[in-house]
MILUMLO-104912 format. One record per atom (N, C-alpha, C, O): residue number from 1; residue in one letter; atom name; x, z, y. Coordinates in steps of 0.001 Angstrom, whole numbers, plus 524288, in hexadecimal, padded with zeros to 5 digits. Layout:
BEGIN
(site NUM; "A"; "CA"; (X; Z; Y))
...
end
This chain:
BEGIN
(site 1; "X"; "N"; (813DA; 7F77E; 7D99E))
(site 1; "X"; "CA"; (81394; 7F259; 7DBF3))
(site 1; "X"; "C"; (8158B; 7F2B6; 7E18B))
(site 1; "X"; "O"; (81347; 7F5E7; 7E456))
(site 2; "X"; "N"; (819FD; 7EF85; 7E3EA))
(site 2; "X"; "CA"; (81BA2; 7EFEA; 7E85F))
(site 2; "X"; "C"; (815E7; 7ED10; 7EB9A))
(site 2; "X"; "O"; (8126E; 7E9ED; 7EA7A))
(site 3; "X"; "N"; (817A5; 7F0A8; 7F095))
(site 3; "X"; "CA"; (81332; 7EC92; 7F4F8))
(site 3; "X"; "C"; (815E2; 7E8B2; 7F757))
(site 3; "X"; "O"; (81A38; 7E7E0; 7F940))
(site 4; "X"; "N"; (811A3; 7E679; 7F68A))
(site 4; "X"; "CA"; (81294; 7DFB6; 7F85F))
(site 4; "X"; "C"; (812D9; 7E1BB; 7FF2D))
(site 4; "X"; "O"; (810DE; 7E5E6; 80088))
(site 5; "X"; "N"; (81603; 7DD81; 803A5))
(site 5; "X"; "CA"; (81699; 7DD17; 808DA))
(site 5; "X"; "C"; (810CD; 7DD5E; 8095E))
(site 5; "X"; "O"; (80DDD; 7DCA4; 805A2))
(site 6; "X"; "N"; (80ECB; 7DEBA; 80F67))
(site 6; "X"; "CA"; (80986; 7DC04; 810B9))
(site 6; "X"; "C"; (80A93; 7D877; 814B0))
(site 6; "X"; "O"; (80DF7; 7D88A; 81818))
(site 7; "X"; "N"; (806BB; 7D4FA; 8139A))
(site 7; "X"; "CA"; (806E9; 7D0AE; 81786))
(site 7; "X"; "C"; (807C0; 7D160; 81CFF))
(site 7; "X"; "O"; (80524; 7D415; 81FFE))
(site 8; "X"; "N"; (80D7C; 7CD63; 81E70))
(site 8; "X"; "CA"; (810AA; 7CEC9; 823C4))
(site 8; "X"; "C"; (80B72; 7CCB4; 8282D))
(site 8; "X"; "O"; (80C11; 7CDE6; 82CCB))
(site 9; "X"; "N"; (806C0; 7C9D6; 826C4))
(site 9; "X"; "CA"; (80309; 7C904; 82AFD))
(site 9; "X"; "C"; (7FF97; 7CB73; 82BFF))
(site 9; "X"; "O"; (7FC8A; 7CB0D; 82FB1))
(site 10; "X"; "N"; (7FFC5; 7CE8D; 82866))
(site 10; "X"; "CA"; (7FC33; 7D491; 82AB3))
(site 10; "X"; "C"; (7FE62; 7D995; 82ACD))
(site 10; "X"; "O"; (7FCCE; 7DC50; 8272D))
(site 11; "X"; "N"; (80051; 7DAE6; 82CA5))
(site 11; "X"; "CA"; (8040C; 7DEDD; 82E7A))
(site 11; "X"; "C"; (7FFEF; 7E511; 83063))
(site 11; "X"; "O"; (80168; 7E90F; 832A1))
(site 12; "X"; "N"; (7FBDE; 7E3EE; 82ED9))
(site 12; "X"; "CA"; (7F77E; 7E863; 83121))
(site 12; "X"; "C"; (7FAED; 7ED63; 82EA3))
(site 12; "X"; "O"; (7FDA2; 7EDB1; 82AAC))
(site 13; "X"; "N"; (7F960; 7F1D7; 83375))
(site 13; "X"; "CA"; (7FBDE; 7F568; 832AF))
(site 13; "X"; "C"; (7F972; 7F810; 82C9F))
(site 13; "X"; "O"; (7FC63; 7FA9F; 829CF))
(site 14; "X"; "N"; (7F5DC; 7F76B; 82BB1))
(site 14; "X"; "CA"; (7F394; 7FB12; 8268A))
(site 14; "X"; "C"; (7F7F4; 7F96E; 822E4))
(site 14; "X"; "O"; (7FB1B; 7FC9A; 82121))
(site 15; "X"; "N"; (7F80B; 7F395; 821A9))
(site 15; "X"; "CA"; (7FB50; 7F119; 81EB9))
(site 15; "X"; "C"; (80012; 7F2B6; 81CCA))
(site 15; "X"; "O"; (80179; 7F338; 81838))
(site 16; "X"; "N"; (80326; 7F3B5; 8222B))
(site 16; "X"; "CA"; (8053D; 7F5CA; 823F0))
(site 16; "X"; "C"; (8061B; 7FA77; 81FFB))
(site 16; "X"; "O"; (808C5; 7F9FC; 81C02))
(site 17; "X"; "N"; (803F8; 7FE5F; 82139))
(site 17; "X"; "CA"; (802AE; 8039B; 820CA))
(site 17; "X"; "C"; (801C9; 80365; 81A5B))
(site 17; "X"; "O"; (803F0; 806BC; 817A5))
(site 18; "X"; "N"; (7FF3C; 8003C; 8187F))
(site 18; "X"; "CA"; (7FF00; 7FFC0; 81253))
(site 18; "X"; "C"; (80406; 7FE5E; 80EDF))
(site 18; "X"; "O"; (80626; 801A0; 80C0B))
(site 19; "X"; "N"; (80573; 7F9F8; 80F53))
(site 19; "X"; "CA"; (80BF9; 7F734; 80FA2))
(site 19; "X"; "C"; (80FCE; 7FB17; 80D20))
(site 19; "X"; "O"; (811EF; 7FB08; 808D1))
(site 20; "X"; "N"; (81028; 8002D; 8131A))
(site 20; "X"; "CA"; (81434; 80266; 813CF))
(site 20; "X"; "C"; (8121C; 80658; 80DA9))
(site 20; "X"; "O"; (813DC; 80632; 8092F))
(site 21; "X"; "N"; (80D9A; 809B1; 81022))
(site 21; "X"; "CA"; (80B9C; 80D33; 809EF))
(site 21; "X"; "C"; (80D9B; 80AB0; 805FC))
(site 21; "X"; "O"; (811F4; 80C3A; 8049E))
(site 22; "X"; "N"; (80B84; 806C3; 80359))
(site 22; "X"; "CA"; (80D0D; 8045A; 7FFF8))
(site 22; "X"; "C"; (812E0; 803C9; 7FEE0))
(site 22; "X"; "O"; (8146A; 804DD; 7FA73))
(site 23; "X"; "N"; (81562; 8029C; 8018E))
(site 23; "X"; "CA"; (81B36; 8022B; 800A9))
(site 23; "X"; "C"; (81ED5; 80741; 80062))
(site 23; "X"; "O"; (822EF; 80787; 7FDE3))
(site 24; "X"; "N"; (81C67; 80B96; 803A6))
(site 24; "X"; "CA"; (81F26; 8107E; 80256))
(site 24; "X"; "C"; (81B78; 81165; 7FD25))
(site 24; "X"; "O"; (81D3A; 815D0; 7FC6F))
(site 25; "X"; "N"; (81819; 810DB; 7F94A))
(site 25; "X"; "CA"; (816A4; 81441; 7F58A))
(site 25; "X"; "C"; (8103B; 816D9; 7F4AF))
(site 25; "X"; "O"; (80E2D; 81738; 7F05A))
(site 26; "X"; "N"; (80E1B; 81837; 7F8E1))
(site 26; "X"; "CA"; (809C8; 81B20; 7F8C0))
(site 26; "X"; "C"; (80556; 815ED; 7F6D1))
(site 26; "X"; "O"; (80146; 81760; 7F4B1))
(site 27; "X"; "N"; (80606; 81136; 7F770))
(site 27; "X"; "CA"; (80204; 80E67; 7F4C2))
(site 27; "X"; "C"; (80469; 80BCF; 7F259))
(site 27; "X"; "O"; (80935; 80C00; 7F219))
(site 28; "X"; "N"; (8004F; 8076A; 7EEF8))
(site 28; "X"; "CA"; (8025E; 8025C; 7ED2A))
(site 28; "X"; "C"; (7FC94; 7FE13; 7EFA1))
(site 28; "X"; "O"; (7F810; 7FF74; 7F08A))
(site 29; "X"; "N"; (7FEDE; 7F92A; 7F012))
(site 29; "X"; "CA"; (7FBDA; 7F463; 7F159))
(site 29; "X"; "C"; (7FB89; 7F0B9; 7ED88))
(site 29; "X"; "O"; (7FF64; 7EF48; 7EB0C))
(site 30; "X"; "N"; (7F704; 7EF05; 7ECD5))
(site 30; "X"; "CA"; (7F84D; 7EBAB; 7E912))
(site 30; "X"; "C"; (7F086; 7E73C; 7EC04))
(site 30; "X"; "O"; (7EC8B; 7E8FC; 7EE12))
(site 31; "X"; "N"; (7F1BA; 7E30B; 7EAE4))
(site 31; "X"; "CA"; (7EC7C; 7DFCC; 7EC4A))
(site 31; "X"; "C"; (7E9E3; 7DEAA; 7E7F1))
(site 31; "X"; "O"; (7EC56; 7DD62; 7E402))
(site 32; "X"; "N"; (7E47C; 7DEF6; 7E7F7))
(site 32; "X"; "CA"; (7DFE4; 7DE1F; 7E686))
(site 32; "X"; "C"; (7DBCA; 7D965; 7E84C))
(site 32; "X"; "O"; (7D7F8; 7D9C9; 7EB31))
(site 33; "X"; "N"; (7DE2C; 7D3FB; 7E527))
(site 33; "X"; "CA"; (7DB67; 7D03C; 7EAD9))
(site 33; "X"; "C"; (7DD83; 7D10B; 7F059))
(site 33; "X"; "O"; (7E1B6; 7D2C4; 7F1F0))
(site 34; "X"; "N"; (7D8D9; 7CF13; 7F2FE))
(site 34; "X"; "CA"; (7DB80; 7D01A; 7F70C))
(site 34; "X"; "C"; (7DA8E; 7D48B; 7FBD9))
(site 34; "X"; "O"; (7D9A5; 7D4BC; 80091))
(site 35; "X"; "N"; (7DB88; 7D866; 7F6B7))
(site 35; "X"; "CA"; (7DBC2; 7DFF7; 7FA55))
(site 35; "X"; "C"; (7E26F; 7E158; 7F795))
(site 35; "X"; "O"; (7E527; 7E064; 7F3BB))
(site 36; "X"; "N"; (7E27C; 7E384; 7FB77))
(site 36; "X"; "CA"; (7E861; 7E6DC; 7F9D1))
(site 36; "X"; "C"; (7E657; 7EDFE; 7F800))
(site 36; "X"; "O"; (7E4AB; 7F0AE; 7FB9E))
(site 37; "X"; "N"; (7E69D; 7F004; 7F36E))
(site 37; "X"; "CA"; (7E6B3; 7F3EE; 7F26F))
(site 37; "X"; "C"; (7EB37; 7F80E; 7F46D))
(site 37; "X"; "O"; (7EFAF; 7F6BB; 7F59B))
(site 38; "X"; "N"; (7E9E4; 7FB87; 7F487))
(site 38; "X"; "CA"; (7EE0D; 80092; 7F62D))
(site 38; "X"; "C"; (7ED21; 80599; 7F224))
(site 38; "X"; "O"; (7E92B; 80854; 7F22F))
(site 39; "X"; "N"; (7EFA6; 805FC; 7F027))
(site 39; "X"; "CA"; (7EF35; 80AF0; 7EC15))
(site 39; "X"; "C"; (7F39D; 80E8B; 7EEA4))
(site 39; "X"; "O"; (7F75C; 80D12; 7F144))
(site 40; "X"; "N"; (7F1BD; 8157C; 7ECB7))
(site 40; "X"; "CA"; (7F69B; 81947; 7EECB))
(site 40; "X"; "C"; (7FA3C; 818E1; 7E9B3))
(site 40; "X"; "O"; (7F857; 8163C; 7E628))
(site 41; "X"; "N"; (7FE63; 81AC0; 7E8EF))
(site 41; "X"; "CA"; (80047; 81BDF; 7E380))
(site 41; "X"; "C"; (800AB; 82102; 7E23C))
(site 41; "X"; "O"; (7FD43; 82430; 7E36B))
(site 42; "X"; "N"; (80530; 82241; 7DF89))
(site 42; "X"; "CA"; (8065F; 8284B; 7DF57))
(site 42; "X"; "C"; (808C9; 82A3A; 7E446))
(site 42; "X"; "O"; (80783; 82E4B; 7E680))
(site 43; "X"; "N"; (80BA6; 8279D; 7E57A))
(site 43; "X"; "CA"; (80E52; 82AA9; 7EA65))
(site 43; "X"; "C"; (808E9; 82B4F; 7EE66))
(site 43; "X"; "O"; (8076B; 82F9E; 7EFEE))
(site 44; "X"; "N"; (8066D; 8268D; 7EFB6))
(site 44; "X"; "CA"; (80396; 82712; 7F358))
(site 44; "X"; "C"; (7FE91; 82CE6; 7F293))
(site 44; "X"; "O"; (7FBD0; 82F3B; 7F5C1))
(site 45; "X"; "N"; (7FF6B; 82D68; 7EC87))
(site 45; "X"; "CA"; (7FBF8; 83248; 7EB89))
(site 45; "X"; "C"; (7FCF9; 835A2; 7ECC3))
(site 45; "X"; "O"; (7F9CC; 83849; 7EF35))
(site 46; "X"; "N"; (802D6; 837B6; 7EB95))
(site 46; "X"; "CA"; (805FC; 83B0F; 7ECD0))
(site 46; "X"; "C"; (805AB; 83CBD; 7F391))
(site 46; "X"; "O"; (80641; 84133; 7F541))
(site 47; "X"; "N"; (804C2; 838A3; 7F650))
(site 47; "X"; "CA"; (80677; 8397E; 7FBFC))
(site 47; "X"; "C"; (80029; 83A9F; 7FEA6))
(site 47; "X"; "O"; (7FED9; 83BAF; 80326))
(site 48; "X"; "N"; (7FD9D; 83A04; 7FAA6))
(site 48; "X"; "CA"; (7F7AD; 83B62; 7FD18))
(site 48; "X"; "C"; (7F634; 83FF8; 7FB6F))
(site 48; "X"; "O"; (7F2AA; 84205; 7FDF6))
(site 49; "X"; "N"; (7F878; 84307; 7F6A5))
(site 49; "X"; "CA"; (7F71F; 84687; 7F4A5))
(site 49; "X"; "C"; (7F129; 8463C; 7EF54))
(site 49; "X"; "O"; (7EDE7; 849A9; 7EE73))
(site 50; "X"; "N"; (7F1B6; 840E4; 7ECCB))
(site 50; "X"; "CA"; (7EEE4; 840F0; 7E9FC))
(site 50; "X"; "C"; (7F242; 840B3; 7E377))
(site 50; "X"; "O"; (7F01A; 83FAA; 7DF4B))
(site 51; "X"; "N"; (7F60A; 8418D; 7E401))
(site 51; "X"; "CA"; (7FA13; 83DF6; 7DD42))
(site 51; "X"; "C"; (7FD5D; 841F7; 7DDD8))
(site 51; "X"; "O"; (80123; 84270; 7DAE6))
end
């Protein structure tokens, strides 16, 4: 599932910082109501040393 933009009115750096993960690979986003989930995938296993 591609990640969706995050909202240009909150620009918080975490956001930020999540966004980018997400778009290189190490997570995926997906919402739950109204929470945004973050899962690692394989790569992100790979780069932690758990997969």
């Amino acid at each position: 599932m591609a990640c969706p933009p995050s909202p240009a009115d909150t620009p918080h750096p975490s956001s930020q910082a999540a966004g980018l993960l997400c778009a290189s690979g190490p997570v995926t986003r997906e919402r739950s109501g109204r929470s945004v989930l973050y899962r690692r995938t394989a790569v992100g296993d790979v780069l932690v040393g758990t997969g």
